[in-house]
C-alpha positions in Angstrom: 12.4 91.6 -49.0 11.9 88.0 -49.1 13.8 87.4 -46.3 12.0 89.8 -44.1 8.6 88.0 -45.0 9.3 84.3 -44.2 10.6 85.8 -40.8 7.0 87.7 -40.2 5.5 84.6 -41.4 7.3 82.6 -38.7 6.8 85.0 -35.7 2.9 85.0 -36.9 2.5 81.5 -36.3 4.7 80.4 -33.1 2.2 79.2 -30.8 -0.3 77.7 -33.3 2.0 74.7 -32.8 1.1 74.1 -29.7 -2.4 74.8 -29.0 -2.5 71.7 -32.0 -0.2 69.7 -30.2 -2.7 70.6 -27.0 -5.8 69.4 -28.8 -4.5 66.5 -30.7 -2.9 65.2 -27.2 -6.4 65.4 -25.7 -8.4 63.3 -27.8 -5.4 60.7 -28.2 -5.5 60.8 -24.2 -9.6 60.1 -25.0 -9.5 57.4 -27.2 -6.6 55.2 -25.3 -8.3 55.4 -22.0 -11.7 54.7 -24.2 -10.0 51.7 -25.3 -8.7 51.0 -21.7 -11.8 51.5 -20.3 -13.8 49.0 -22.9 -11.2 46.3 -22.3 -11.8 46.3 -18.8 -15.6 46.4 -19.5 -15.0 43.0 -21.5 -12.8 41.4 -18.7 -15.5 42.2 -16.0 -18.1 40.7 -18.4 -16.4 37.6 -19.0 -15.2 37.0 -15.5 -19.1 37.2 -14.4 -19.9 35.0 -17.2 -17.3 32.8 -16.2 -18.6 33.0 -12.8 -21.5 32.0 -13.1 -20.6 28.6 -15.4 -18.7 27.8 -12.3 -21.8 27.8 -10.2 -23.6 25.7 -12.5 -21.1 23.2 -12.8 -20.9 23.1 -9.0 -24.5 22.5 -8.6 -24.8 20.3 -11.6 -22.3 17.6 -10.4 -23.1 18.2 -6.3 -27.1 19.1 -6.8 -28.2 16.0 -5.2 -25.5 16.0 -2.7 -26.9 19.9 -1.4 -29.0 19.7 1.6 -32.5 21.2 1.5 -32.2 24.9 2.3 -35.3 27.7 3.1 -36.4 27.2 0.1 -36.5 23.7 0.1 -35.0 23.2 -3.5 -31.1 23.2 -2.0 -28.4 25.0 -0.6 -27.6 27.8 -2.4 -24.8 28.8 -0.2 -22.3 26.5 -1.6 -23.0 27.3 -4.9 -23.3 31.1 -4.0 -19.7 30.7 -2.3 -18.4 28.9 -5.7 -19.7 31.8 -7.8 -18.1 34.6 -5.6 -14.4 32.8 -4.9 -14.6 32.4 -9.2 -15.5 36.2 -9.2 -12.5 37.4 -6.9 -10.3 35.5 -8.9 -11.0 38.7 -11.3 -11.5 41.4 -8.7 -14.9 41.4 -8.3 -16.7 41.3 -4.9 -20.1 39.8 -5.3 -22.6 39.9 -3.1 -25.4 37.2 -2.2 -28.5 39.8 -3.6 -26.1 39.7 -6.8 -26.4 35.7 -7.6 -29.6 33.6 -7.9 -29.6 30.3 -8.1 -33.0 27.9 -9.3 -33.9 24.2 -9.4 -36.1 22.8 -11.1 -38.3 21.8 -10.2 -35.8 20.0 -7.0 -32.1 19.8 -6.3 -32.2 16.2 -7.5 -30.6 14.7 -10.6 -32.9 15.1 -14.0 -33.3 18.7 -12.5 -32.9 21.8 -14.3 -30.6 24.3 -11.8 -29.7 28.2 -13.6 -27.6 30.7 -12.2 -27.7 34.3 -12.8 -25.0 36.4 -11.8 -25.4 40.3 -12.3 -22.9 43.1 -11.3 -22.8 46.8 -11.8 -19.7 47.8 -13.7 -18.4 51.2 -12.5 -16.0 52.8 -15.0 -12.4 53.7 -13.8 -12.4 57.1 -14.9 -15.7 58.8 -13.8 -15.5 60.6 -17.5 -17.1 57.6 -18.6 -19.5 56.8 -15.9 -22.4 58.1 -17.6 -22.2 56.0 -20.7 -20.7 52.8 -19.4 -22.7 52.3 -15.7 -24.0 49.4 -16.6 -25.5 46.0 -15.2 -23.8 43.2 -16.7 -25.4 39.8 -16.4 -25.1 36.4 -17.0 -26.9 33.1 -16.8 -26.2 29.9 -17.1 -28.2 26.8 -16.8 -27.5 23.0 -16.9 -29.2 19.4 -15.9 -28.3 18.0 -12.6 -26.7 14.7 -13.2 -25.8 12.9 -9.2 
């Protein structure tokens, strides 16, 4: 009679198994491209960070160097072109509306030049495009010393 239990018990639960297995394998498939996906989110931000130190460091040591553009206050197309070749370095294609770059109150040495770089991050998987479509941004800012 015992016998004839544990086999009932066994035909009653067969595919329990693997609707658990099912679940389980969807939110480890969840949390590793989570992880993926926030990695990437941090490489993005610190290759625009990165990009934009670039800039300044161009325009620091070349601000008096930079002919007067439209604006009056210096080129900003070199420095523009320094900040994008950093940026596809890691992939990312910048454009010029993306990058702004400010003396002052000139391009000569004693100034004050900043670059801000910002880019929209779009997600890899468009399950997560809702929480991370984002604008990341950074600035940086130094004094022009030549």
């Amino acid at each position: 009679m015992t016998e004839w239990l544990a086999v009932r018990r066994l035909k009653d639960s067969e595919g329990s198994t693997l609707v658990e297995f099912g679940l389980v394998l969807l939110m480890l498939l969840i949390l590793i491209f989570g992880v993926v996906e926030m990695a990437r989110l941090v490489l993005v931000y610190t290759t625009v960070a990165n990009s934009a130190r670039a800039g300044a460091r161009y325009a620091i040591v070349h601000g008096g160097d930079l002919t007067s553009g439209a604006s009056g206050n210096g080129n900003d197309a070199n420095v523009k072109t320094v900040v994008k070749n950093f940026a596809s370095a890691g992939t990312l294609q910048l454009a010029d509306s993306n990058i702004t770059v400010t003396y002052s109150p000139s391009n000569t040495a004693g100034s004050t030049v900043t670059v801000k770089v910002v880019y929209t991050y779009s997600p890899m998987l468009s399950y997560f495009g809702s929480l991370l479509n984002v604008h990341l941004g950074s600035t940086s800012q130094g004094v022009i010393t030549f």
